[in-house]
C-alpha positions in Angstrom: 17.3 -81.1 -55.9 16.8 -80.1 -52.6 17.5 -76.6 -51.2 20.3 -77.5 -48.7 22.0 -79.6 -51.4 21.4 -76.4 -54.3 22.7 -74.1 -52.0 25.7 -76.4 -51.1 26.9 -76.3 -54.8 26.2 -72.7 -55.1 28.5 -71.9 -52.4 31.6 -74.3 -53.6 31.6 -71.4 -56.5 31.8 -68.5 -55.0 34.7 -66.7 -55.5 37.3 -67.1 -52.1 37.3 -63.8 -51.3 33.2 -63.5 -51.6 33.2 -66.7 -48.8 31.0 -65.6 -45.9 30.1 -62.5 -46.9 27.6 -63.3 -49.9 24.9 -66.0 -48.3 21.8 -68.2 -50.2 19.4 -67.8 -47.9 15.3 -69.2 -48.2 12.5 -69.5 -46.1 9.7 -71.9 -46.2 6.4 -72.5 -44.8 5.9 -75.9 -44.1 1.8 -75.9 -43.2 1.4 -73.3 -45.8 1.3 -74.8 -49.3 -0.3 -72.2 -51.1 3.0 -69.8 -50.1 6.2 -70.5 -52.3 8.5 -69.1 -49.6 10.9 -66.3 -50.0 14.6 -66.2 -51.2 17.3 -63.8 -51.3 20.6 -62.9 -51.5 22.2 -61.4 -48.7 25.8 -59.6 -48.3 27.3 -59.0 -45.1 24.3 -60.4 -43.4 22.4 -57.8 -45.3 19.4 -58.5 -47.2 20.2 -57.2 -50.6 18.0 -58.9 -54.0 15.1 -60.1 -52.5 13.0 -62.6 -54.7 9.5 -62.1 -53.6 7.9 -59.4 -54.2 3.5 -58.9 -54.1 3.6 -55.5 -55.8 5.0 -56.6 -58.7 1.8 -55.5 -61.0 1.6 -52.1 -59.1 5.4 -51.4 -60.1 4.8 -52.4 -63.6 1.8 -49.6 -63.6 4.4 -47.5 -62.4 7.0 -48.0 -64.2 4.4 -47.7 -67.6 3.5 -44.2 -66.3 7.3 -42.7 -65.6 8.4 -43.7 -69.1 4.8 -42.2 -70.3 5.6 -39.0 -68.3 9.0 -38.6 -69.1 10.0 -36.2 -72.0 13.4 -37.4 -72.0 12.3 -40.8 -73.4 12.2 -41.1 -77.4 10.2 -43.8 -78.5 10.4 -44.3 -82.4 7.5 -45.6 -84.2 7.9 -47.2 -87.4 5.4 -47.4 -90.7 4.9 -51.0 -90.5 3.1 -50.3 -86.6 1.2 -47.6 -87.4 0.1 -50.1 -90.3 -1.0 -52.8 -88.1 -2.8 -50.8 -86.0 -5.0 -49.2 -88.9 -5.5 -53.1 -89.8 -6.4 -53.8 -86.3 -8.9 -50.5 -86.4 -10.1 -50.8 -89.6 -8.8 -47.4 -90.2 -11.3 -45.6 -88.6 -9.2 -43.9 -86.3 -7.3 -40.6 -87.3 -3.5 -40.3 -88.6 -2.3 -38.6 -85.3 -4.4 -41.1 -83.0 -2.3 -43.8 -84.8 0.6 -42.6 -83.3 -0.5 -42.5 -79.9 -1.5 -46.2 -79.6 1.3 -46.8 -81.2 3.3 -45.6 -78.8 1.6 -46.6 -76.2 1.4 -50.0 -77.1 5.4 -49.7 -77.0 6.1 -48.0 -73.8 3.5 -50.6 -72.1 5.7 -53.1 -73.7 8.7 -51.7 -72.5 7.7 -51.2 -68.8 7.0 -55.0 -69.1 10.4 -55.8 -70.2 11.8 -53.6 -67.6 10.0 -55.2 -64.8 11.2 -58.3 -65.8 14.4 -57.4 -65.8 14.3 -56.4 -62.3 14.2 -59.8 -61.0 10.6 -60.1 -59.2 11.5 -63.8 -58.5 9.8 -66.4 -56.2 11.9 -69.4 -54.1 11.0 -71.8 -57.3 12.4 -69.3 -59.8 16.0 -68.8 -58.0 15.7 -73.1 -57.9 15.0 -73.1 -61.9 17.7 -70.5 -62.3 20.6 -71.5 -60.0 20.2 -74.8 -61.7 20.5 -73.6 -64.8 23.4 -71.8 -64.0 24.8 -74.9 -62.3 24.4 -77.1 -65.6 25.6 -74.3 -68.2 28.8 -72.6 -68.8 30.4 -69.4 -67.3 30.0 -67.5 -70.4 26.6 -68.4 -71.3 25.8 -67.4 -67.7 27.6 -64.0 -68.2 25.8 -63.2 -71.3 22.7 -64.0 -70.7 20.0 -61.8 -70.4 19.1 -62.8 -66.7 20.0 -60.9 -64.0 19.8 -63.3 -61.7 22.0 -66.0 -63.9 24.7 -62.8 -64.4 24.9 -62.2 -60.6 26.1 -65.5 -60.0 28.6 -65.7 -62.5 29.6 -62.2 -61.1 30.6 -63.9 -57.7 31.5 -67.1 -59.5 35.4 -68.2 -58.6 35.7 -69.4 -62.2 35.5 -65.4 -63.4 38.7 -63.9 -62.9 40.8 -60.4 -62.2 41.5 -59.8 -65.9 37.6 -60.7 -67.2 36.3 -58.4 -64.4 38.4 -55.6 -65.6 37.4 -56.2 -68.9 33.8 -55.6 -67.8 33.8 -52.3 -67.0 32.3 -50.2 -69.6 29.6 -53.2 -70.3 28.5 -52.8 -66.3 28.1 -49.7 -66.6 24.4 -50.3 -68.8 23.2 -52.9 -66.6 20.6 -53.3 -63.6 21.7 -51.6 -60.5 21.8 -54.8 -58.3 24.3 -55.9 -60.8 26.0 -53.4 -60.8 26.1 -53.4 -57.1 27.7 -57.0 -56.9 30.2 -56.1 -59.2 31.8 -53.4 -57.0 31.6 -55.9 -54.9 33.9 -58.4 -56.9 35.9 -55.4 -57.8 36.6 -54.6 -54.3 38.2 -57.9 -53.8 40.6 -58.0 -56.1 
């Protein structure tokens, strides 16, 4: 589908009171093939999610190393890890070594997750996921574990007044940006 056409469709959704001030915008570099373009959302004529990002393996470093540093952050560790990385060593490293890669192993696993959820997304990712949202239901959209797929639903028409009430206390654990576009909805009502 072609972008004016996907963004068309994405704009017959939004909510009435969202019209004009939340935009699809893309760029694209025509004698550049190598470069997927850039696309964001804006508000207000406002960049605000921007889906292109280089640094994306430099914030995952960074991210690995604030939950690392952070004493705040409890990480359990169960047996069964500690078990298969004795198998993996051959258990030739020490008991209180084994806890350390364990937990290691964990927080770079979790800094991964983390990035993802941040929504480091190129112009063909928002494509893929605005016509997925396009082709499944508002629900599925709203419980999904995308943020990009959520933000849409959020300014979606089809969600209304007594759902976005309802949403409060679940908002309130989710991805700033998200949380960000529902103020946003909330303010129109």
């Amino acid at each position: 589908m072609s972008w004016s056409k996907l963004k068309q469709q994405l704009e017959s959704f939004l909510s009435p009171a969202l019209h004009g001030r939340v935009e699809y915008r893309a760029t694209s570099y025509r004698y550049l093939p190598d470069k997927s373009g850039i696309c964001y959302l804006a508000v207000d004529k406002k960049n605000v999610l921007n889906m292109s990002d280089t640094t994306g393996f430099i914030r995952w470093y960074q991210t690995e190393q604030e939950i690392k540093n952070d004493p705040n952050i409890q990480i359990p560790i169960s047996h069964e890890e500690i078990e298969a990385i004795r198998q993996d060593t051959k258990g030739t490293v020490p008991e209180d070594r084994l806890q350390v890669i364990a937990r290691s192993r964990k927080i770079s696993e979790l800094a991964k997750e983390l990035l993802s959820a941040q929504a480091a997304l190129s112009k063909s990712n928002f494509t893929v996921v605005a016509t997925t949202f396009l082709s499944t239901s508002i629900d599925e959209s709203l419980e999904s574990n995308d943020i990009l797929l959520n933000i849409l639903a959020l300014v979606d028409r089809r969600v209304g007044k007594k759902r976005i009430l309802n949403m409060s206390e679940k908002m309130k654990l989710k991805h700033p940006i998200l949380q960000y576009f529902y103020e946003l909805r909330l303010n129109t009502l």
